[in-house]
LUMLO-543089 format. One line per 2 residues: their letters; for each residue x, y, z of N, C-alpha, C. Coordinates in steps of 0.02 Angstrom, whole numbers. Example, Ala and Ser with C-alpha at 12.3 -4.5 7.8 and 13.67 -1.06 7.14 Angstrom:
<lumfis>
as	660 -284 390 615 -225 390 660 -165 390  642 -112 354 684 -53 357 645 2 394
</lumfis>
This chain:
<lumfis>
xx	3788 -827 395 3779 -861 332 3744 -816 283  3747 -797 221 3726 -788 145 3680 -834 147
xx	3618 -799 128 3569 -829 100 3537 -867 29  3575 -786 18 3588 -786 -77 3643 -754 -86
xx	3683 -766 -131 3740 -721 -153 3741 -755 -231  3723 -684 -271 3709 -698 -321 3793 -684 -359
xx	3807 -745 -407 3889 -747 -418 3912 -678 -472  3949 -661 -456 3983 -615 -490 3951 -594 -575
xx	3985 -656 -601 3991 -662 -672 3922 -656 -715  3867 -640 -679 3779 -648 -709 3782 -551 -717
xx	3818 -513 -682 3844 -451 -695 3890 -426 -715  3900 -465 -764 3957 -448 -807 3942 -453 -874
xx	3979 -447 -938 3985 -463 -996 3964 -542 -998  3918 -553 -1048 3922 -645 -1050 3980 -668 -1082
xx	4018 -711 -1017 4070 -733 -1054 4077 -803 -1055  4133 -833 -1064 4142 -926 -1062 4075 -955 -1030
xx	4078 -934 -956 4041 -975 -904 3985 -970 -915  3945 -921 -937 3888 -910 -950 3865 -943 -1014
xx	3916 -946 -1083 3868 -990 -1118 3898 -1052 -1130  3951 -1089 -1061 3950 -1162 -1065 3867 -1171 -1013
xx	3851 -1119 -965 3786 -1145 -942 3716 -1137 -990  3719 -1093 -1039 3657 -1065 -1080 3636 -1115 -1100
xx	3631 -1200 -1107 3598 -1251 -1121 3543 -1282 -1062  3570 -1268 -1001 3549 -1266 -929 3485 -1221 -910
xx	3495 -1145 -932 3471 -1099 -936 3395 -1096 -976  3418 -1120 -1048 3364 -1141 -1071 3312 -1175 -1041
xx	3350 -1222 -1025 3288 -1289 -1001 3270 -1260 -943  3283 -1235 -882 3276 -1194 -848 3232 -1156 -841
xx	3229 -1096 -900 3183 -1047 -920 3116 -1076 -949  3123 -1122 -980 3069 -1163 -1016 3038 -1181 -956
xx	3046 -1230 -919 3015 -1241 -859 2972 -1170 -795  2995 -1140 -808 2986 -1087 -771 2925 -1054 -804
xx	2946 -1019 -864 2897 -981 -892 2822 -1024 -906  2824 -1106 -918 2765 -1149 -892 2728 -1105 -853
xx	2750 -1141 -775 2744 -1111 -727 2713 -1034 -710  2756 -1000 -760 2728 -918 -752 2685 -904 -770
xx	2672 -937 -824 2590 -915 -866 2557 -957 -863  2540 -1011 -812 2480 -1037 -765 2419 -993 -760
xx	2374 -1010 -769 2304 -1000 -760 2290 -996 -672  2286 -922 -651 2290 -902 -580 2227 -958 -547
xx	2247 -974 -479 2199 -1033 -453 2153 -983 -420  2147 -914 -395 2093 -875 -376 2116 -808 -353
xx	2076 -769 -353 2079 -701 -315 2044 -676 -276  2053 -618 -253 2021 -596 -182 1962 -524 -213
xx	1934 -500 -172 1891 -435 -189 1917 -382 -184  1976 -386 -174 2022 -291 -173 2077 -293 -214
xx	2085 -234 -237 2139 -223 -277 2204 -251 -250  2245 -299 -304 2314 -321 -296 2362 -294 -351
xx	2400 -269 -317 2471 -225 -362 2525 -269 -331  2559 -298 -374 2622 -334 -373 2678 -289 -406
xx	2713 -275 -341 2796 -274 -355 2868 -320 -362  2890 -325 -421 2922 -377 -430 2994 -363 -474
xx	3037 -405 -478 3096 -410 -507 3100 -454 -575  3139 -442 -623 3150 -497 -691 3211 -530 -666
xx	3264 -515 -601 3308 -552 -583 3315 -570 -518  3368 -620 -513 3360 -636 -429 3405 -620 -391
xx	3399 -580 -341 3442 -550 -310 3427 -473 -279  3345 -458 -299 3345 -403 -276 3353 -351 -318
xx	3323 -295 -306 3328 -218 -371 3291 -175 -333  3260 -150 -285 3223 -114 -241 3161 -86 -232
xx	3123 -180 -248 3048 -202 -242 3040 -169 -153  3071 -176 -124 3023 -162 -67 3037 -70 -34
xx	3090 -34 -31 3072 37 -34 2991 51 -83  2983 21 -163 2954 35 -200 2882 9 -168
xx	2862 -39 -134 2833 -68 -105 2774 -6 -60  2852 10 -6 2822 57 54 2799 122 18
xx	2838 137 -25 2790 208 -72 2737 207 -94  2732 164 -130 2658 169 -149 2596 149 -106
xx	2610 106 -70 2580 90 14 2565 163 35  2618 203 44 2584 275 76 2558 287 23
xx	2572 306 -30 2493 346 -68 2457 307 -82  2440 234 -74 2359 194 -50 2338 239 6
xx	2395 233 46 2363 265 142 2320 333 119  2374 392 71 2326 439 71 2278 451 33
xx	2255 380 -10 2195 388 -19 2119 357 -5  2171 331 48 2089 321 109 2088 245 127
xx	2134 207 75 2148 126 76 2182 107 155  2166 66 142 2211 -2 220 2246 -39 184
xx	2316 -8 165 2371 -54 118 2384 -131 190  2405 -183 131 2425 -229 165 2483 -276 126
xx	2520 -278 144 2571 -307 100 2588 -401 122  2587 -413 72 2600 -485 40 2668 -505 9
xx	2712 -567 60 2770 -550 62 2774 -682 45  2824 -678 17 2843 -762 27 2880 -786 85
xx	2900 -714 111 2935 -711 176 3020 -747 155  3057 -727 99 3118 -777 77 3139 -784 152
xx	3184 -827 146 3244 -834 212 3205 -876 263  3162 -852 265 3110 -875 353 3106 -946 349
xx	3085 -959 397 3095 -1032 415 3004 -1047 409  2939 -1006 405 2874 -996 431 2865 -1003 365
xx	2813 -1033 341 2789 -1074 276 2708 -1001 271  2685 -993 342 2613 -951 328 2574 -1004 294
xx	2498 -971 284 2499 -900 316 2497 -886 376  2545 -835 379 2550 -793 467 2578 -729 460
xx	2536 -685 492 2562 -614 512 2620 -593 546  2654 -557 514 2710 -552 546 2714 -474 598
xx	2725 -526 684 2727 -456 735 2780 -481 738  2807 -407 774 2867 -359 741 2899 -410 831
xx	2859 -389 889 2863 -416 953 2880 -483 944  2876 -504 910 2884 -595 921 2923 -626 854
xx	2930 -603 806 2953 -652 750 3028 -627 729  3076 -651 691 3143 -607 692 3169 -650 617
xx	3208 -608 572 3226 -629 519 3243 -717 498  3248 -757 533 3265 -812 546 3169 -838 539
xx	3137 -790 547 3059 -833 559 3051 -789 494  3040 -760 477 2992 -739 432 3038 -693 363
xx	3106 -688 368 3143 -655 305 3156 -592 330  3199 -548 300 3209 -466 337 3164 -421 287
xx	3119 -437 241 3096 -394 202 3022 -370 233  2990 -433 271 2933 -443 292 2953 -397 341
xx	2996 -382 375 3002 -357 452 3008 -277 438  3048 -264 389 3003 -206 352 2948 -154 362
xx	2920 -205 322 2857 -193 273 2802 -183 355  2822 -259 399 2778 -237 454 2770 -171 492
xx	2810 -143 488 2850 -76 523 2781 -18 495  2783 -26 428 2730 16 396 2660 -6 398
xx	2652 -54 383 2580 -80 383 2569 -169 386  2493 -181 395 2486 -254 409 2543 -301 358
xx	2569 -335 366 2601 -397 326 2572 -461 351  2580 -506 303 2571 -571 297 2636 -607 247
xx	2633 -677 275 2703 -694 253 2652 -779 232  2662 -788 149 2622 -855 153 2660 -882 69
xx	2686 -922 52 2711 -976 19 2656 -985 -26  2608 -993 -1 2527 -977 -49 2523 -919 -38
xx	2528 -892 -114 2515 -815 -92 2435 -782 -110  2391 -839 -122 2303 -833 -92 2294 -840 -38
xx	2298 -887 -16 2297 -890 59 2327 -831 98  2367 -814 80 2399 -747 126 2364 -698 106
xx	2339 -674 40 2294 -614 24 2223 -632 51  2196 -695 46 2158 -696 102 2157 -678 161
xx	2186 -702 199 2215 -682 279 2226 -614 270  2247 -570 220 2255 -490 215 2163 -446 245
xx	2153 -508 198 2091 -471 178 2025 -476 247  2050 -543 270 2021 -531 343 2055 -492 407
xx	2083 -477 394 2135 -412 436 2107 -354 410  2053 -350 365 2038 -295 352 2074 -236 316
xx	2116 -260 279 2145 -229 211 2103 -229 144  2083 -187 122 2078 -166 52 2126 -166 2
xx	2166 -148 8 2210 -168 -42 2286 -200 -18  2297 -242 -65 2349 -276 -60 2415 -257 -131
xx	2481 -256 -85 2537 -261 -118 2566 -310 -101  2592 -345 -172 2632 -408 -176 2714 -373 -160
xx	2747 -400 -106 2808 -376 -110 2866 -447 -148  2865 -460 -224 2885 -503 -248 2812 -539 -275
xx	2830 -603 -306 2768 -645 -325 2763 -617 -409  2787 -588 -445 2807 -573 -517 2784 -653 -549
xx	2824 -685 -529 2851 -756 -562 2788 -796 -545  2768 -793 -499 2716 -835 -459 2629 -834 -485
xx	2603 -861 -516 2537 -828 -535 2458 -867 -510  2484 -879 -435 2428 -931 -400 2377 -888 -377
xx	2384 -798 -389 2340 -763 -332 2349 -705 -419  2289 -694 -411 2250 -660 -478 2285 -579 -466
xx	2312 -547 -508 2339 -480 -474 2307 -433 -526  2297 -371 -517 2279 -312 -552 2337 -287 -599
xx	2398 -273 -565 2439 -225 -592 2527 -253 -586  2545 -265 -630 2621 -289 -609 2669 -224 -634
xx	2721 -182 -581 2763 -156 -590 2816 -204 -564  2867 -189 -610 2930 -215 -609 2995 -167 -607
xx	3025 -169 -552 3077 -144 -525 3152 -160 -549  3180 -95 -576 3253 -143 -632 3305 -99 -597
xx	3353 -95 -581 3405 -60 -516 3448 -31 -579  3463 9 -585 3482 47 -654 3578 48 -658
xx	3602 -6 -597 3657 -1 -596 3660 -70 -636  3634 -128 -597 3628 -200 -627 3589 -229 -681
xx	3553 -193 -689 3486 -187 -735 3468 -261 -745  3486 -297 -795 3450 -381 -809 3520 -419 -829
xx	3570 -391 -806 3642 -438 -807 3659 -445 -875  3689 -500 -887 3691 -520 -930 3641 -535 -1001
xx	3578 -547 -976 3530 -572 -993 3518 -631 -1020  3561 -683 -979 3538 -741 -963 3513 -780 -921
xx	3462 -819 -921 3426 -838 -845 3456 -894 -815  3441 -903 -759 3471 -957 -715 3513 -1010 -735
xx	3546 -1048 -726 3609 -1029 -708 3667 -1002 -740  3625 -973 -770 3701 -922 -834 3687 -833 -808
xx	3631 -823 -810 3624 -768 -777 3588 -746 -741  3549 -686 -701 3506 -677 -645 3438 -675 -662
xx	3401 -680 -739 3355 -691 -726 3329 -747 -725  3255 -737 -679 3210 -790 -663 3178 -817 -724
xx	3152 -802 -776 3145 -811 -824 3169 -779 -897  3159 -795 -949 3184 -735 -999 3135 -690 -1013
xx	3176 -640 -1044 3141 -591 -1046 3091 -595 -1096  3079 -639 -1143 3037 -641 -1185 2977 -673 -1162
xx	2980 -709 -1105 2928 -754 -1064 2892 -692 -1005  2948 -653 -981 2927 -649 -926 2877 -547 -931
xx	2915 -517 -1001 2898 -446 -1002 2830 -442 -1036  2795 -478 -1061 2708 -486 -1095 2688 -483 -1007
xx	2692 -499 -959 2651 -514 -900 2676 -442 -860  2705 -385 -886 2711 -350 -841 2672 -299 -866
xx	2662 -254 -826 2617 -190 -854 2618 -104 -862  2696 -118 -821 2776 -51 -814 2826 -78 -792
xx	2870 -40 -793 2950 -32 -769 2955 4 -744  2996 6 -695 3008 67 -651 3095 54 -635
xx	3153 98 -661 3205 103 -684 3216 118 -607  3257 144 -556 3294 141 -504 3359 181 -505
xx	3358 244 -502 3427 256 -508 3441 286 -579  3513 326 -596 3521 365 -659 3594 333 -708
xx	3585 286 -670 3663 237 -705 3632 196 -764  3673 200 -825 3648 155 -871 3663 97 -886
xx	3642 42 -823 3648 -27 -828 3583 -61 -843  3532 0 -845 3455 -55 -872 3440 -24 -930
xx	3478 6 -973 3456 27 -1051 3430 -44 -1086  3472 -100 -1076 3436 -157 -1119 3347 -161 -1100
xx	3349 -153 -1034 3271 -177 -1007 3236 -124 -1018  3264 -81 -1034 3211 -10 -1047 3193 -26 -1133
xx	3255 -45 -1173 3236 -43 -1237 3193 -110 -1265  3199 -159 -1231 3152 -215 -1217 3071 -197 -1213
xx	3073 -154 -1165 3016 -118 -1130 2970 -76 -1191  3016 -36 -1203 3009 8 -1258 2959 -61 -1336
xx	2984 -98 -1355 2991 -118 -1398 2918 -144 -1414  2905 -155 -1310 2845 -202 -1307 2803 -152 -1294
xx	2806 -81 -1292 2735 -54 -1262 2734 -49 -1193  2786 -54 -1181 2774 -39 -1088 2778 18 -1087
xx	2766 38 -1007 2777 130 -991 2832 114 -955  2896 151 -951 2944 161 -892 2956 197 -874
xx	2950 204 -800 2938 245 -746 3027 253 -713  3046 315 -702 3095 328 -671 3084 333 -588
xx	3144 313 -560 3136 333 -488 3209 342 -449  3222 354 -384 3281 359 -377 3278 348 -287
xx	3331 332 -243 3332 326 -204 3340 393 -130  3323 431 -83 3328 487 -72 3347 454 5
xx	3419 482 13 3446 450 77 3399 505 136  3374 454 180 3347 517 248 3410 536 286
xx	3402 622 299 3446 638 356 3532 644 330  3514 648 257 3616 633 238 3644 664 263
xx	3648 742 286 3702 774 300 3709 741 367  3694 717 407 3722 676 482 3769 641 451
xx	3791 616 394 3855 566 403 3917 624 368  3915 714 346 3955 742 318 4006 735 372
xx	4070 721 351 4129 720 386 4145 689 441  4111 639 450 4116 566 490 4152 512 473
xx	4183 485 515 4214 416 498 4186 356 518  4166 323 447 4129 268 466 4144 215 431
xx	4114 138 479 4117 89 454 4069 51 450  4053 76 376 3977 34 344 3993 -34 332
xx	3937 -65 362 3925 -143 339 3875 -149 304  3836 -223 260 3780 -220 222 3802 -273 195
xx	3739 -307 188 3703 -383 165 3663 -382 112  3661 -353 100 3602 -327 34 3632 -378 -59
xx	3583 -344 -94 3582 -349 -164 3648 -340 -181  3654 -256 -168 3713 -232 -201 3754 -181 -156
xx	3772 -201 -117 3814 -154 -42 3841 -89 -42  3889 -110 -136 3918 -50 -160 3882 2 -150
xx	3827 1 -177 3783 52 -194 3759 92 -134  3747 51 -82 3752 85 -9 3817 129 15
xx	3873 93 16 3939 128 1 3939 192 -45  3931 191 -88 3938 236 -133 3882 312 -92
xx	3812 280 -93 3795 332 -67 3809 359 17  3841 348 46 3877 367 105 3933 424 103
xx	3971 405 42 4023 437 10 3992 503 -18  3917 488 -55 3905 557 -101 3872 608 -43
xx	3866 567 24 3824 614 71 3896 651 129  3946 648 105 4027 654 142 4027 616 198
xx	4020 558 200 4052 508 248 4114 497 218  4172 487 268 4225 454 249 4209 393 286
xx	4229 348 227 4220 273 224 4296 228 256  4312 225 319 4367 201 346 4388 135 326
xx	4328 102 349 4299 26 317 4245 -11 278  4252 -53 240 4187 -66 211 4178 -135 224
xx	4121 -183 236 4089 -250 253 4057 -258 223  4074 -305 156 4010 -323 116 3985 -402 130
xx	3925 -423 134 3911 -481 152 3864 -502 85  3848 -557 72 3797 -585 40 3736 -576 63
xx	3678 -576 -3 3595 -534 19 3566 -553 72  3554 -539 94 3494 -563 152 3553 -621 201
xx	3599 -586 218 3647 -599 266 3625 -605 315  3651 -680 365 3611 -661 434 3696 -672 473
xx	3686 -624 520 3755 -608 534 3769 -656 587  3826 -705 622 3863 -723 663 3881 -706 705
xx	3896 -731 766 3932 -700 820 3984 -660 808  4041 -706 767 4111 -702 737 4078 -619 691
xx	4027 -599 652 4026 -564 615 4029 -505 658  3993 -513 710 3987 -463 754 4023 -421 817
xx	4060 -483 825 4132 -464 857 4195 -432 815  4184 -451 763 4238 -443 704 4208 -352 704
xx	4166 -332 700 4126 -272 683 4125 -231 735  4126 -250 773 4124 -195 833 4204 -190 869
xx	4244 -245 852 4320 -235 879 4315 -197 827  4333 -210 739 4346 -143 687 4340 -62 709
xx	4281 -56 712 4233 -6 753 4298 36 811  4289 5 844 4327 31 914 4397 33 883
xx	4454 -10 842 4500 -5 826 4527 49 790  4474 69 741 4474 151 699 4440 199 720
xx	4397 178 768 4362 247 809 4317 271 743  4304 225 712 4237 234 672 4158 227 699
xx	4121 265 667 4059 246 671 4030 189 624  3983 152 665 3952 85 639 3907 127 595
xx	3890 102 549 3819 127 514 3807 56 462  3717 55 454 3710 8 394 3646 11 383
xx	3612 -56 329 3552 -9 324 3485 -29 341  3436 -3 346 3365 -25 376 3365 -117 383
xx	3378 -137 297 3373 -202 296 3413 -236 339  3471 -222 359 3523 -259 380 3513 -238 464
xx	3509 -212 485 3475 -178 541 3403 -233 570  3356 -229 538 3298 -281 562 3335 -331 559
xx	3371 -393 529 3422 -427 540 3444 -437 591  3458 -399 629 3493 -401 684 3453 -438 737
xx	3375 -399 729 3347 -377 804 3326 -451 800  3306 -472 886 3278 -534 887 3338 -593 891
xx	3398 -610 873 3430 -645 840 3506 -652 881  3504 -647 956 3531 -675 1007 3576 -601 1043
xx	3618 -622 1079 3633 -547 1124 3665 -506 1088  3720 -556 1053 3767 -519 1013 3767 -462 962
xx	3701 -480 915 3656 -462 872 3640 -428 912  3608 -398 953 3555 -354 981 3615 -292 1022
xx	3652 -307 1015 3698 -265 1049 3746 -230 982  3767 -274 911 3774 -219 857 3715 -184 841
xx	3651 -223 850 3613 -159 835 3624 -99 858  3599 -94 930 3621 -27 967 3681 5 961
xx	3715 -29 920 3790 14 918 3774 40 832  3744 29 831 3739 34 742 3679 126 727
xx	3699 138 678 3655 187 659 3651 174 606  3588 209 559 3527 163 522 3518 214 450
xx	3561 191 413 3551 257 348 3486 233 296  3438 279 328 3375 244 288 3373 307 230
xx	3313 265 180 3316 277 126 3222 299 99  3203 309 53 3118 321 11 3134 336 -52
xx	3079 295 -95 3104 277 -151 3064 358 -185  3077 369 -216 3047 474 -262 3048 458 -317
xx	2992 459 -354 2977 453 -414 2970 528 -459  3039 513 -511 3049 563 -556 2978 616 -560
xx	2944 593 -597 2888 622 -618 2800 634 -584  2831 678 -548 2759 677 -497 2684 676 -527
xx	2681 625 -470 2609 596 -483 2620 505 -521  2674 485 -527 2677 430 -566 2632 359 -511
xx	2652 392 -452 2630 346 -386 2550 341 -377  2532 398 -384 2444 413 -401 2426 379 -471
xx	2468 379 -532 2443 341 -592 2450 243 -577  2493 272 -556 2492 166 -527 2444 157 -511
xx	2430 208 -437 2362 156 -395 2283 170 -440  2303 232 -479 2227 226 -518 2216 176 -557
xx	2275 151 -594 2287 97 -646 2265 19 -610  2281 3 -537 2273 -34 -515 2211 -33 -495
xx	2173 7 -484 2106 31 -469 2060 14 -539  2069 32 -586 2053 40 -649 2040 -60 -660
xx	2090 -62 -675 2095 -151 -688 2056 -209 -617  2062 -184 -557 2017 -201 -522 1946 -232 -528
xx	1928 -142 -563 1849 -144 -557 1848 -179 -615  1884 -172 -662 1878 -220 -729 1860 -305 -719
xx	1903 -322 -678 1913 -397 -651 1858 -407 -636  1825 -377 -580 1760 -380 -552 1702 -392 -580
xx	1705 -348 -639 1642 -341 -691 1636 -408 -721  1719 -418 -728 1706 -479 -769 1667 -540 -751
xx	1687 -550 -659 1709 -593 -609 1608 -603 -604  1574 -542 -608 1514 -546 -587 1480 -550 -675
xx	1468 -541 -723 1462 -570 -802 1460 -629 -782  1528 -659 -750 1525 -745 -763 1474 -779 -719
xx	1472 -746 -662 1451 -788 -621 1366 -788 -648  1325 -707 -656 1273 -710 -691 1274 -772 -764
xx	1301 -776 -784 1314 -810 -847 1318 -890 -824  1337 -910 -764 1320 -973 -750 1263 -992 -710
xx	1239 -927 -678 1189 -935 -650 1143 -943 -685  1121 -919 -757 1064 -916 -792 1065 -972 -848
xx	1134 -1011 -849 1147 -1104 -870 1140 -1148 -851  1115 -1125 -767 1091 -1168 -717 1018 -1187 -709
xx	993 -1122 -717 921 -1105 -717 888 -1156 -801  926 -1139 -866 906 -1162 -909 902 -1243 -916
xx	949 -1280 -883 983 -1349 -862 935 -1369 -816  897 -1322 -765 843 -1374 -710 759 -1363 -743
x	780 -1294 -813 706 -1290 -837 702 -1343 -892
</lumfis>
């Protein structure tokens, strides 16, 4: 089953369908952006950097996630990432081990993220930065939670996939974003573009307009030359599959077959028999990718047996301009201690209204 499969036409030109829904959309967006600019219900004592999307469906919040996580690591931090856990069936807060929980419990993004460092998977996403924070993390990354503003954050980068960029730019149900862009780009604090295709020029010139910084980055396949002159048959559940495809092709795989599924695909028996007869029928190699891969594991024999037949074209997200990864976390660092100052002002400031009130 498709979890999400975001419809065609929200990546395309806006046409008919999109503005017989743009009355929908509105009311939609109106409701939402409420919601978005809520007055946060609390925060924690360590720096929170939220990575997030302006659409739904994914843009490559969580590679972006694990990068900057390592340069927290190398600078002395205990990254901990903060996840809603999509897909999972587990409400949290609960930590997600890698030994016991499987995309069906906790989402395939969380399973991830665990791989690298502590995760927590919580629907309240205070409560889960709590629970971070007694695990003994210092800093926390939101993997998602853009939209969400129940847990007080330092730093919002926003992740725009430079093939799909913001669609159409209409929100739900006319197009992929979660809110509009006029609601939702005051609450961010960069962009970070994805890739060298010009499908996010609108969101860059948006960006531009408002004073944002945008940050380039690009995807760096591990290990490419292993697929030069191989025959393979890539599968993938993801955002955007093509784009996996495509880069297989630029690394000389010949592409025998291709399997595209809807995002956060959780695969079938039928999917998996279908995949491994293909496989053996063209004397192709299986390959697919990290995400679709954790997917697998956990998730009955069948599943656990394409895994092992499968090989794993992983990926790290490289930011154009070195050092942009070190300006984030100082920026997030920066606004931190800011919060803090403030956080302790107030509290002195009620303490000494208290004192005047019992004198």
């Amino acid at each position: 089953m498709a979890v999400n499969e975001t419809p065609p036409f929200w990546f395309e030109p806006a046409g008919l369908k999109a503005w017989l829904m743009a009355p929908f959309s509105l009311l939609y967006s109106r409701a939402a952006a409420l919601a978005m600019h809520a007055r946060p219900s609390g925060g924690v004592d360590v720096p929170v950097l939220c990575i997030g999307n302006f659409v739904a469906g994914g843009g490559g919040k969580t590679p972006t996630a694990l990068a900057l996580a390592e340069t927290a690591r190398r600078r002395g931090f205990t990254p901990g990432f903060l996840s809603r856990g999509y897909g999972g069936k587990i409400s949290g807060p609960s930590r997600v081990e890698l030994e016991h929980h499987n995309a069906a419990d906790v989402g395939d993004e969380p399973l991830l993220l665990a791989r690298a460092a502590t995760t927590v998977i919580s629907s309240n996403r205070l409560s889960g930065a709590q629970q971070l924070v007694e695990l003994g993390c210092d800093f926390i990354i939101m993997d998602d939670g853009f939209q969400n503003p129940r847990l007080k954050r330092d730093y919002a980068l926003v992740v725009v996939d430079s093939r799909r960029g913001i669609g159409n730019g209409f929100a739900m149900p006319a197009g992929p974003l979660r809110v509009r862009m006029r609601d939702q780009l005051p609450l961010a604090d960069a962009i970070l573009v994805v890739g060298d295709e010009p499908g996010a020029q609108a969101a860059i010139r948006l960006a531009a307009r408002a004073g944002k910084p945008v940050h380039q980055g690009r995807y760096k396949m591990l290990r490419a030359g292993q697929w030069k002159g191989k025959s393979l048959l890539a599968y993938s559940g993801i955002a955007d599959p093509q784009k996996f495809f495509d880069s297989l092709v630029r690394a000389g795989g010949q592409l025998s077959m291709v399997r595209a599924y809807g995002d956060h695909h959780l695969f079938s028996r039928d999917d998996v028999m279908e995949l491994l007869d293909r496989a053996k029928l063209t004397k192709a190699e299986l390959v697919t990718t990290a995400k679709d891969y954790v997917r697998l594991l956990g998730m009955g024999e069948a599943q656990e047996r394409l895994a092992r037949a499968s090989s794993v074209a992983g990926i790290e997200l490289v930011f154009a301009d070195e050092g942009t990864d070190e300006r984030i976390i100082d920026e997030t660092l920066r606004r931190f201690e800011k919060r803090q100052s403030a956080s302790w002002h107030k509290r002195e400031k009620g303490a000494e209204e208290a004192v005047g009130a019992a004198g």
